[in-house]
Phi, psi and omega in degrees: 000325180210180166245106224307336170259002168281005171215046185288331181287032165247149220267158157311276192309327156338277172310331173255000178268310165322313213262319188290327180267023165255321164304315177314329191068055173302284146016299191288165228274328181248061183284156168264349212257136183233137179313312158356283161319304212291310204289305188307313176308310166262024155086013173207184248247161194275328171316298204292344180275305144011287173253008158289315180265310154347262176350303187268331169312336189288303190277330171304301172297342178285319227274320194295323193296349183262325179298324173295327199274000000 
């Protein structure tokens, strides 16, 4: 799906929490997909998948916004 090291600076779980809601289409404009679903599926808690994706979304959008500038 990507190449691993262009998103190394994302934590392990950063990335498989990442990687599961874009397969799921967590993402897409009508989505149905809930952090719920997303937490229940890998097994933890909806806070934590929650600040997993905060997190890594965060750092994705710092890194495009500079690439921008």
């Amino acid at each position: 799906m990507y190449k691993r090291q262009e998103y190394e600076y994302l934590t392990l779980k950063q990335r498989e929490v990442l990687e599961l809601a874009v397969r799921r289409g967590y993402y897409e404009e009508r989505s149905n997909v809930t952090l719920k679903q997303l937490a229940d599926e890998m097994g933890i808690a909806r806070s934590t998948i929650g600040e997993h994706l905060k997190r890594a979304e965060s750092e994705v959008i710092k890194r495009a916004a500079r690439k921008l500038s």
